[in-house]
Biopython code that builds the backbone (N, CA, C, O; Angstrom):
import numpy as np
from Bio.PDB.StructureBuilder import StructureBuilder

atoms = [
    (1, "UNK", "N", (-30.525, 37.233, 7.981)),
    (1, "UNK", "CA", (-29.197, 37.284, 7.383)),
    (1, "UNK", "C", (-28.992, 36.053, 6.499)),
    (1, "UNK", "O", (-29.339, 34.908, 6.790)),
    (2, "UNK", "N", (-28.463, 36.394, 5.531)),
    (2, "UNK", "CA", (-28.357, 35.563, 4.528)),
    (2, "UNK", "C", (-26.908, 34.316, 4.844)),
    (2, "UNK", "O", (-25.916, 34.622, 5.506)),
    (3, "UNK", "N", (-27.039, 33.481, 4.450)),
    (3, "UNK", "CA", (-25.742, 32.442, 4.571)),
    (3, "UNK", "C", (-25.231, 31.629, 3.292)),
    (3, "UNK", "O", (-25.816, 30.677, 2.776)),
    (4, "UNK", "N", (-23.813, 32.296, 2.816)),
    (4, "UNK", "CA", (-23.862, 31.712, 1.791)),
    (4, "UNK", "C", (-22.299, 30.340, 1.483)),
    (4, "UNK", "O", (-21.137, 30.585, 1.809)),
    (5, "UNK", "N", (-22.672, 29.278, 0.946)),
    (5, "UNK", "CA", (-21.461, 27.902, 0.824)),
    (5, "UNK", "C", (-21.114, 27.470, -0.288)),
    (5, "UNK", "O", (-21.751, 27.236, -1.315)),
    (6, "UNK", "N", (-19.664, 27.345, 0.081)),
    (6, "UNK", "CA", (-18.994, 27.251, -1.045)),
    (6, "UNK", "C", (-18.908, 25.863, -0.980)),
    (6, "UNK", "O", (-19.080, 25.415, 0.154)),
    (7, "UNK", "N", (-18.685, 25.020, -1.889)),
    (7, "UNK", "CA", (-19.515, 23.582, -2.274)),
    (7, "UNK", "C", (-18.390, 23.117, -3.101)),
    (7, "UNK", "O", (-17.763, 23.886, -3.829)),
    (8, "UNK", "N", (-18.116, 21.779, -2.985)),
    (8, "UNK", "CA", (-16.964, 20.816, -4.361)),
    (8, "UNK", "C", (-17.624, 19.670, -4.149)),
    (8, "UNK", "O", (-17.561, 18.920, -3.174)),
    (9, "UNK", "N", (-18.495, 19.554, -5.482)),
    (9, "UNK", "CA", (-18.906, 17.806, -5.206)),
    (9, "UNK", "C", (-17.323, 17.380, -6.248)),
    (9, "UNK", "O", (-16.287, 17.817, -6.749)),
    (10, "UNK", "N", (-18.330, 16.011, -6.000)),
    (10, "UNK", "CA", (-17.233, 15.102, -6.963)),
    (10, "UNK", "C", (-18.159, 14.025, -7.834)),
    (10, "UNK", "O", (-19.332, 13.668, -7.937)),
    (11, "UNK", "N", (-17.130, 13.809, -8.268)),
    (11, "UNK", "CA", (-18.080, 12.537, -9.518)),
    (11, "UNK", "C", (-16.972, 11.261, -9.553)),
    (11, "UNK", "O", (-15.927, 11.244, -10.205)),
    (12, "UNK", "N", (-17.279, 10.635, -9.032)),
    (12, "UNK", "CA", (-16.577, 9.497, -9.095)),
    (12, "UNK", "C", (-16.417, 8.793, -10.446)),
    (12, "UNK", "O", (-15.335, 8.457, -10.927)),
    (13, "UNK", "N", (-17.233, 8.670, -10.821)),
    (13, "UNK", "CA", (-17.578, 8.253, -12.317)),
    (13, "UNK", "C", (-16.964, 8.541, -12.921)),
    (13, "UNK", "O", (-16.746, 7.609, -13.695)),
    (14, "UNK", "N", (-16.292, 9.540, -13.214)),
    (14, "UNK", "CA", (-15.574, 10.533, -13.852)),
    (14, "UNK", "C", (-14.097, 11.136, -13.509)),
    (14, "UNK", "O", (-13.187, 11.607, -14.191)),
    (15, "UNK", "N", (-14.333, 10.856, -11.910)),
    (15, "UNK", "CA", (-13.060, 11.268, -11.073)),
    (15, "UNK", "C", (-12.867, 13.011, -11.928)),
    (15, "UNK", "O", (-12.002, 13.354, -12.734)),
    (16, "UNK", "N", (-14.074, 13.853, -11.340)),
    (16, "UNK", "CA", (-13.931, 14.993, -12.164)),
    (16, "UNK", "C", (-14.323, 16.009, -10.438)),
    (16, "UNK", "O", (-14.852, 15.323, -9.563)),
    (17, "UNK", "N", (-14.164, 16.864, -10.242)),
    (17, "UNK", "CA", (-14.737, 17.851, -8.846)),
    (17, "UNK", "C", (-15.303, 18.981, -9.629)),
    (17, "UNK", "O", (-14.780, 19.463, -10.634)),
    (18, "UNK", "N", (-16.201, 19.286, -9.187)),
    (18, "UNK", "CA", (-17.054, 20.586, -9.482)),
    (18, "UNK", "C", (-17.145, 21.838, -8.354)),
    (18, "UNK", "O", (-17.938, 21.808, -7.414)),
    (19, "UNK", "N", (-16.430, 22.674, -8.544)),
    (19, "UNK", "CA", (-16.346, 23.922, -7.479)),
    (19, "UNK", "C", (-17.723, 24.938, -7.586)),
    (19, "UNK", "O", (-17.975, 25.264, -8.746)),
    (20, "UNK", "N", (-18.843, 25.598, -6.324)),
    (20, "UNK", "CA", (-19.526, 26.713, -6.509)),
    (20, "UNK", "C", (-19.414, 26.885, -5.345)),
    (20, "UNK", "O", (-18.695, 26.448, -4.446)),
    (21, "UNK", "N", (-20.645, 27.958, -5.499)),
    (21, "UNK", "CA", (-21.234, 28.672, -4.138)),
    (21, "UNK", "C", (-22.845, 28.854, -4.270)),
    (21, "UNK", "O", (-23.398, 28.917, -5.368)),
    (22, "UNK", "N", (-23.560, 28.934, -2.991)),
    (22, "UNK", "CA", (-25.133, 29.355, -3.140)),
    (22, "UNK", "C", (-25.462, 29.887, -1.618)),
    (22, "UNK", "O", (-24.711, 29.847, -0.643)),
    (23, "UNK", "N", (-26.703, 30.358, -1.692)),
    (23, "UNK", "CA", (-27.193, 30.424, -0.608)),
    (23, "UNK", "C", (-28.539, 29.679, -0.216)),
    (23, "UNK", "O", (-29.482, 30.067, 0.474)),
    (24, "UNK", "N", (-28.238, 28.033, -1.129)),
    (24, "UNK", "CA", (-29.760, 27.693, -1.243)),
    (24, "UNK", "C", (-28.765, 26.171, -1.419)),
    (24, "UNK", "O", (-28.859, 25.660, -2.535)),
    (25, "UNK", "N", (-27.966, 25.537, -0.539)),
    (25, "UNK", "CA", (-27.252, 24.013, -0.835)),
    (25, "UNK", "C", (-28.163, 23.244, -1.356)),
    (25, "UNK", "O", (-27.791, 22.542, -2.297)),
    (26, "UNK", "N", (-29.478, 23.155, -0.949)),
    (26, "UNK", "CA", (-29.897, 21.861, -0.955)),
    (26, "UNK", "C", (-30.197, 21.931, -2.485)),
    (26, "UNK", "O", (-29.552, 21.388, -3.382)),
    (27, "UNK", "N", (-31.358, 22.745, -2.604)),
    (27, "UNK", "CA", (-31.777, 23.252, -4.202)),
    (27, "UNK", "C", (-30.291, 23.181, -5.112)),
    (27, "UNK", "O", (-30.095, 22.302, -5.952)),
    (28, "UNK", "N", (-29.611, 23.919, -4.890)),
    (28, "UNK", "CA", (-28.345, 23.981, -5.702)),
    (28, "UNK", "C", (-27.745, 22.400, -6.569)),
    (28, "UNK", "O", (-27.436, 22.130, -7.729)),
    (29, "UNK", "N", (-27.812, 21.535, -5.101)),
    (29, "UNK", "CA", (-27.291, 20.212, -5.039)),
    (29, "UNK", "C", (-28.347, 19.303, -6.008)),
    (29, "UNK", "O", (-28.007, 18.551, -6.921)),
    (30, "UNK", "N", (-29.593, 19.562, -5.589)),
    (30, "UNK", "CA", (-30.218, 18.724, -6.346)),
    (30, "UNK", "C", (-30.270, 19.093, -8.027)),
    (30, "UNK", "O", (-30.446, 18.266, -8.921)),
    (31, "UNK", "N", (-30.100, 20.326, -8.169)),
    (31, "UNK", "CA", (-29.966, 20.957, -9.554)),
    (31, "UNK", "C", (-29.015, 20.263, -10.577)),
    (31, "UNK", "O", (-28.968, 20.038, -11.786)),
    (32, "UNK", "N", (-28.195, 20.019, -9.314)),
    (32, "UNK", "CA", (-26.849, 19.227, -10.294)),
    (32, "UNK", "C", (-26.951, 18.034, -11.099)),
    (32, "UNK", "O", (-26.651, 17.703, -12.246)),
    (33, "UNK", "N", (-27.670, 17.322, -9.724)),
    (33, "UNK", "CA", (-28.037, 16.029, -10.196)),
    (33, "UNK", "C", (-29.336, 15.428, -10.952)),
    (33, "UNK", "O", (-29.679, 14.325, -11.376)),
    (34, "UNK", "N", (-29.867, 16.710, -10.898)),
    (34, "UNK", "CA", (-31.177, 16.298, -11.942)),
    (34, "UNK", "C", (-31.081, 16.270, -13.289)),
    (34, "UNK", "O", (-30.132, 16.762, -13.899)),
    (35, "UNK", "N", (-32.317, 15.540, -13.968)),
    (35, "UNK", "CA", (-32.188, 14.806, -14.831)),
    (35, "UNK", "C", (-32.615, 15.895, -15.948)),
    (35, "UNK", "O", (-32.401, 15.618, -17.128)),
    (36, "UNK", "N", (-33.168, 17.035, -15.627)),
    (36, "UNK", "CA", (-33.454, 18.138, -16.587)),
    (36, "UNK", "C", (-33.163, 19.533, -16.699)),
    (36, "UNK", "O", (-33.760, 20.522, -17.125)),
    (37, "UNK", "N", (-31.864, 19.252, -16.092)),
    (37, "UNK", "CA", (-30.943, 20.766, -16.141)),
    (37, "UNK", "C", (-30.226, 20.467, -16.960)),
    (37, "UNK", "O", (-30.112, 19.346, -17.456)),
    (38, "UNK", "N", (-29.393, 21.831, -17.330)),
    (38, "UNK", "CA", (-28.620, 21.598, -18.910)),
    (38, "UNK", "C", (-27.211, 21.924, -18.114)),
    (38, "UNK", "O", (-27.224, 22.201, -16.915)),
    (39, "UNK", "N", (-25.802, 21.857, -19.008)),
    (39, "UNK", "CA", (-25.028, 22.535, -18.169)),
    (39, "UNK", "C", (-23.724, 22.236, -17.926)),
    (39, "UNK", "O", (-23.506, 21.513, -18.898)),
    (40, "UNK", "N", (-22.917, 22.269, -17.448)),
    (40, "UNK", "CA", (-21.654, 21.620, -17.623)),
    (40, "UNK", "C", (-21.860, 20.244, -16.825)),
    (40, "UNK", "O", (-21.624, 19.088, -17.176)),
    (41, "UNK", "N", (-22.336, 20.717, -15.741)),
    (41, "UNK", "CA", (-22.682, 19.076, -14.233)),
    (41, "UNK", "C", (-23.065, 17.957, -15.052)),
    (41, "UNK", "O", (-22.655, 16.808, -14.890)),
    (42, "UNK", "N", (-23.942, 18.376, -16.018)),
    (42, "UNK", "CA", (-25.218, 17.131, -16.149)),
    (42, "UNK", "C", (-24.252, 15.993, -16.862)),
    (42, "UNK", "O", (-24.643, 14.840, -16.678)),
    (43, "UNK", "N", (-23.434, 16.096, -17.397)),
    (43, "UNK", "CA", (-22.922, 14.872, -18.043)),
    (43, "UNK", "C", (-21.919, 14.538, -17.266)),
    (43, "UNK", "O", (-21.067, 13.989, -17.964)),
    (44, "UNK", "N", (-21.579, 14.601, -16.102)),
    (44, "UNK", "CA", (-20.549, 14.170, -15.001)),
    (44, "UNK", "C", (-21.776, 13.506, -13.643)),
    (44, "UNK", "O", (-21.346, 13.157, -12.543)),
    (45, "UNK", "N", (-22.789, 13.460, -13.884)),
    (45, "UNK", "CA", (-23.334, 12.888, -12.733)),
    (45, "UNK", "C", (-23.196, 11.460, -12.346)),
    (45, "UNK", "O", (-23.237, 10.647, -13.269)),
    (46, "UNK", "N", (-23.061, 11.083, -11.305)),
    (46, "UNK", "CA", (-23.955, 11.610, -10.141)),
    (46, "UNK", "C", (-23.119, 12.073, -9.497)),
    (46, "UNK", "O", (-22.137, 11.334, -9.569)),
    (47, "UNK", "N", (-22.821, 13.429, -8.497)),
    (47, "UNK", "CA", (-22.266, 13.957, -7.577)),
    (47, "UNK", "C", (-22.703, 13.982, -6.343)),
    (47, "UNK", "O", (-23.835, 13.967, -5.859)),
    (48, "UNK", "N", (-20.948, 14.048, -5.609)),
    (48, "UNK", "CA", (-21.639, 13.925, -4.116)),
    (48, "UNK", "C", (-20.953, 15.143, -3.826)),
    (48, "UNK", "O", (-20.102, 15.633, -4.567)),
    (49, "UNK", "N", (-21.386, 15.693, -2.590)),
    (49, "UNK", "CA", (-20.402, 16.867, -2.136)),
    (49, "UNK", "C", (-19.118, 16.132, -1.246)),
    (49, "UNK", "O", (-19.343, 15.100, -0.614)),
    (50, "UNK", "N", (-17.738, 16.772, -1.259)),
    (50, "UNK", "CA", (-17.360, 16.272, -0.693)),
    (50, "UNK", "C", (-16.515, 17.259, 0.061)),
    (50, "UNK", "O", (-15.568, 16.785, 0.689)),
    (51, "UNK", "N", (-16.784, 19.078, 0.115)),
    (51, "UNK", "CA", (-16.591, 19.636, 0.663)),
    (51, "UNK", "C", (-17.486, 20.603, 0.954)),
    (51, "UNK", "O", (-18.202, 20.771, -0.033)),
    (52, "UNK", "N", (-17.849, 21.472, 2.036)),
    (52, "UNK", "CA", (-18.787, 22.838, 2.327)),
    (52, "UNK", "C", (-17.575, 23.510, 3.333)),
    (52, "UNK", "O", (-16.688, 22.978, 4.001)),
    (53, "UNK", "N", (-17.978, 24.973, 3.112)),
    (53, "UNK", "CA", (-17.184, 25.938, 3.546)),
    (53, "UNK", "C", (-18.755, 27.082, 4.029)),
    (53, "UNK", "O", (-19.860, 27.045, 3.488)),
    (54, "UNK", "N", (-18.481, 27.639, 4.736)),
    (54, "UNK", "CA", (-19.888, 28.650, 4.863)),
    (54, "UNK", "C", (-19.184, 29.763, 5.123)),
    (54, "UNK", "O", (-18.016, 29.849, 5.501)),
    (55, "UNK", "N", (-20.254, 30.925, 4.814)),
    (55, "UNK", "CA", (-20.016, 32.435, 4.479)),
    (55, "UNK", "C", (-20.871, 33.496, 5.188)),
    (55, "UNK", "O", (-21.256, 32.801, 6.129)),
    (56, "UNK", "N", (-21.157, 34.106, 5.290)),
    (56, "UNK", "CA", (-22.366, 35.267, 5.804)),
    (56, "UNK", "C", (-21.510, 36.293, 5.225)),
    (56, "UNK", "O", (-21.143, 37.174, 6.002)),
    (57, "UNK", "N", (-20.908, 36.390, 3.365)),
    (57, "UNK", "CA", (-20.716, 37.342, 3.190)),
    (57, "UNK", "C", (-20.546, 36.893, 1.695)),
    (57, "UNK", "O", (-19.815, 36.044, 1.186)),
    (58, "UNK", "N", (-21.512, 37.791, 1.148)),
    (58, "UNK", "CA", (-21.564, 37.157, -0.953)),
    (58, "UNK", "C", (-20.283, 36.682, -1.411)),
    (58, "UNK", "O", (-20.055, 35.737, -2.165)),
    (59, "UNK", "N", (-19.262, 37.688, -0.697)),
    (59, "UNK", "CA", (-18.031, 38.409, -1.547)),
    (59, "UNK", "C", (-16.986, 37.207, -1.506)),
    (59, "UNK", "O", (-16.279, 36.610, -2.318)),
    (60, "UNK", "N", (-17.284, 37.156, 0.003)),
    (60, "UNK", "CA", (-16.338, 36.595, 0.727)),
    (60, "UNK", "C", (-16.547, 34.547, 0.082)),
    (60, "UNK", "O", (-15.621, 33.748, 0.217)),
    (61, "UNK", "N", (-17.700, 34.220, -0.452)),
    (61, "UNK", "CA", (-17.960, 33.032, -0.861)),
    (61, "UNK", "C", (-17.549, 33.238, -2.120)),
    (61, "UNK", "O", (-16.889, 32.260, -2.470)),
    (62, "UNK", "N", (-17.644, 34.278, -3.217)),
    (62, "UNK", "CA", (-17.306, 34.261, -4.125)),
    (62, "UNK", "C", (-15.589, 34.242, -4.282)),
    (62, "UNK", "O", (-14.989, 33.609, -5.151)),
    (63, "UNK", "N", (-15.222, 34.735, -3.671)),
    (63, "UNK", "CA", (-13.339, 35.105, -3.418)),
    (63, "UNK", "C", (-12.526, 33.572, -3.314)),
    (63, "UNK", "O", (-11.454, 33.279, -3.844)),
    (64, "UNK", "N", (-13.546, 32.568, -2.314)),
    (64, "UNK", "CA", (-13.144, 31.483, -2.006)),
    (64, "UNK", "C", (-13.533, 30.386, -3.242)),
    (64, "UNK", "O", (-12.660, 29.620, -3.649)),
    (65, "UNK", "N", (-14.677, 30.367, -3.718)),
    (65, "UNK", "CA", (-14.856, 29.516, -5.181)),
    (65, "UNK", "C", (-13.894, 30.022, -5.806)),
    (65, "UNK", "O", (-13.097, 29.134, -6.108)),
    (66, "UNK", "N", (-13.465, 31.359, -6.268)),
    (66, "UNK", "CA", (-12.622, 31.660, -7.224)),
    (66, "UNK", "C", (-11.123, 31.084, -6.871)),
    (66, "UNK", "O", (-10.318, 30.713, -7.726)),
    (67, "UNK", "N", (-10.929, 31.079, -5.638)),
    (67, "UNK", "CA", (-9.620, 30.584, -5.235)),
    (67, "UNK", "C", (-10.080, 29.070, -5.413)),
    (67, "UNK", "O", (-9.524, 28.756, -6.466)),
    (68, "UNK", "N", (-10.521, 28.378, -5.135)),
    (68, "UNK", "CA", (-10.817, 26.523, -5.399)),
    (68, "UNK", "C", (-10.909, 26.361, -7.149)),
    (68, "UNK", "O", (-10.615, 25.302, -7.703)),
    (69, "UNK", "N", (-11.202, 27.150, -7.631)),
    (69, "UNK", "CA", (-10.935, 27.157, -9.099)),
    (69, "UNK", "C", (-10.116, 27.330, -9.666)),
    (69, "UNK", "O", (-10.191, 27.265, -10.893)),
]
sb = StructureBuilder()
sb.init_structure("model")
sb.init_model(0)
sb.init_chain("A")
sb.init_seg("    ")
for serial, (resi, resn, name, xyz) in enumerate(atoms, 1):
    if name == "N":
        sb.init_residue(resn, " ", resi, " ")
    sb.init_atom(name, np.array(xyz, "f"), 0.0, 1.0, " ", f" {name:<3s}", serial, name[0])
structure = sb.get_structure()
């Protein structure tokens, strides 16, 4: 069974929050902060998370990013 989290880092730097969801945090997280992804994140780094929410339902993670947005 799949598990999927809804995620808000933050950027201090910036004092900016970034709202998603995945079923893969860690990968997701590091995506953000790497140095060769393109994207809205990349010029607000470095992020930390500073919230997780968890799901065991696509819909139900997507419903909740859309509401944090």
């Amino acid at each position: 069974m799949d598990e999927f989290v809804v995620y808000i880092l933050y950027s201090k730097k910036f004092n900016k929050n970034y709202t998603g969801f995945t079923s893969n945090l860690i990968e997701r997280f590091k995506s953000h902060n790497s140095l060769g992804i393109k994207g809205y994140t990349l010029k607000f780094r470095p992020w930390e998370v500073v919230y997780l929410e968890f799901h065991s339902c696509k819909s139900d993670a997507m419903n909740r990013e859309k509401y944090f947005k």
